[in-house]
matplotlib code that plots the C-alpha trace (Angstrom):
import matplotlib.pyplot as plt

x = [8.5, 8.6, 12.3, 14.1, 14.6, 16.8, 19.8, 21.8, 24.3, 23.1, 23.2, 24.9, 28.6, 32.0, 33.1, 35.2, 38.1, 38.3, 38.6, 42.1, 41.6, 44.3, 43.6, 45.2, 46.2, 44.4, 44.9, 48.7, 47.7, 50.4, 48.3, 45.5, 45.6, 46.9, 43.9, 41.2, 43.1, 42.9, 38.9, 38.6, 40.5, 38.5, 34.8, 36.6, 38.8, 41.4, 43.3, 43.9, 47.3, 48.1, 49.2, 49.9, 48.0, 49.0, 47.7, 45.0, 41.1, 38.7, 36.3, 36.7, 36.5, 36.0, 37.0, 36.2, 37.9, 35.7, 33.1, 33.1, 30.5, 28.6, 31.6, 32.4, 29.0, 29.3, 32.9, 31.6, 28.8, 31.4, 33.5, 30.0, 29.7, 26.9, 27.0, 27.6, 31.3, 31.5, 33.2, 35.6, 38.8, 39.9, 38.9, 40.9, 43.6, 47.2, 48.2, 51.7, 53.5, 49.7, 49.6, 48.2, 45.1, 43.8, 39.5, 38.5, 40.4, 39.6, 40.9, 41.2, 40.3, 40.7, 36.9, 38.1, 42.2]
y = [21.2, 17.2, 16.1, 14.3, 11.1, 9.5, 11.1, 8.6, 10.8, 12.5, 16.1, 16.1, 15.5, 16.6, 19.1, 17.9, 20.1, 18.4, 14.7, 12.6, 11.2, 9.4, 9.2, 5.8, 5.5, 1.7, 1.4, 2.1, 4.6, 8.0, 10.9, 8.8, 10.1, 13.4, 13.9, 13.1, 14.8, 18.2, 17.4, 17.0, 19.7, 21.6, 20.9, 21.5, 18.6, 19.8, 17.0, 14.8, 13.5, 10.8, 7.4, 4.4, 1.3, -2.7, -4.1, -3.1, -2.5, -2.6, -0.4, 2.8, 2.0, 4.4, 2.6, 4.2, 3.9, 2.7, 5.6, 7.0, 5.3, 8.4, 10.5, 7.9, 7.9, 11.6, 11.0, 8.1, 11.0, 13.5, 11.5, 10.4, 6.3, 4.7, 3.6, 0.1, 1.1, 1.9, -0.7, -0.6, 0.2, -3.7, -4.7, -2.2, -3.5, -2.3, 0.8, 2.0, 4.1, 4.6, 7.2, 6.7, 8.2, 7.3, 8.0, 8.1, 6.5, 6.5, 3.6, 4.5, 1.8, 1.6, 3.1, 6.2, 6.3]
z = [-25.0, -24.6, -23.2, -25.3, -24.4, -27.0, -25.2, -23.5, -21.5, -18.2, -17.9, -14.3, -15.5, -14.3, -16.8, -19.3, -18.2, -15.3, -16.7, -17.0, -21.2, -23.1, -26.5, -27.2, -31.4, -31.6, -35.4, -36.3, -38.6, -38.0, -36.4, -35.7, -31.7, -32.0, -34.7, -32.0, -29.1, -31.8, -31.9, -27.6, -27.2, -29.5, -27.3, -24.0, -23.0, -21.7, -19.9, -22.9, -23.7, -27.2, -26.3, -28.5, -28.5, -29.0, -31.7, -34.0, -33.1, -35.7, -34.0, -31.7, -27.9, -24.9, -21.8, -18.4, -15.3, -11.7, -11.3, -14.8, -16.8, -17.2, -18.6, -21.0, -22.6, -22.9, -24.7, -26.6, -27.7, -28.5, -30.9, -32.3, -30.9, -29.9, -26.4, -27.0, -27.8, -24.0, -21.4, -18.5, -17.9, -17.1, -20.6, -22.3, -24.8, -23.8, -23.9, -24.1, -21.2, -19.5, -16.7, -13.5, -12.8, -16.3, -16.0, -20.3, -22.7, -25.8, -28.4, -31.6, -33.7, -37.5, -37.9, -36.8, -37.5]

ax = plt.figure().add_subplot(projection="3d")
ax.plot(x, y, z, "-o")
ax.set_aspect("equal")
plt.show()
């Protein structure tokens, strides 16, 4: 069979187990995080913890920390986003009582609240 090369996300990823992810409620819409840390947990996040945004995205983000691109194309992938809706870490909007050690988080944007 032909690969497919549509697929954006490599193949050679740290388990998704084993990645910090805040799922960061973006759209001040009640449940909007704990809904999409339900649906991680669910494909084998297991390191995922709700956080509340500032403000109010339009769109769903997934921000990646240094050395985590790849990962948060693979997120991006599993809450159904297109890789454009992938960017670092230091462009993220603020997120409330953020942990250190932070590598995905996911912004919940009004799209997706």
């Amino acid at each position: 069979t032909v690969p497919d090369t549509t697929d954006s996300v490599p193949t050679d990823l740290p388990d998704r187990s084993g990645l910090f992810t805040i799922v960061a409620n973006g759209a001040n819409v009640a449940g909007a995080a704990g809904r999409n840390v339900e649906r991680l947990l669910a494909i084998g996040y297991t390191d995922v913890a709700p956080r509340n945004g500032t403000g109010i995205a339009e769109s769903t983000t997934i921000y990646f920390a240094d050395g985590f691109e790849a990962p948060g194309l693979r997120l991006a992938d599993d809450l159904e986003l297109l890789p454009l809706s992938v960017e670092p870490i230091a462009a993220m909007p603020t997120v409330i009582d953020l942990p250190d050690g932070v590598q995905l988080v996911a912004f919940i944007g009004l799209d997706r609240a």
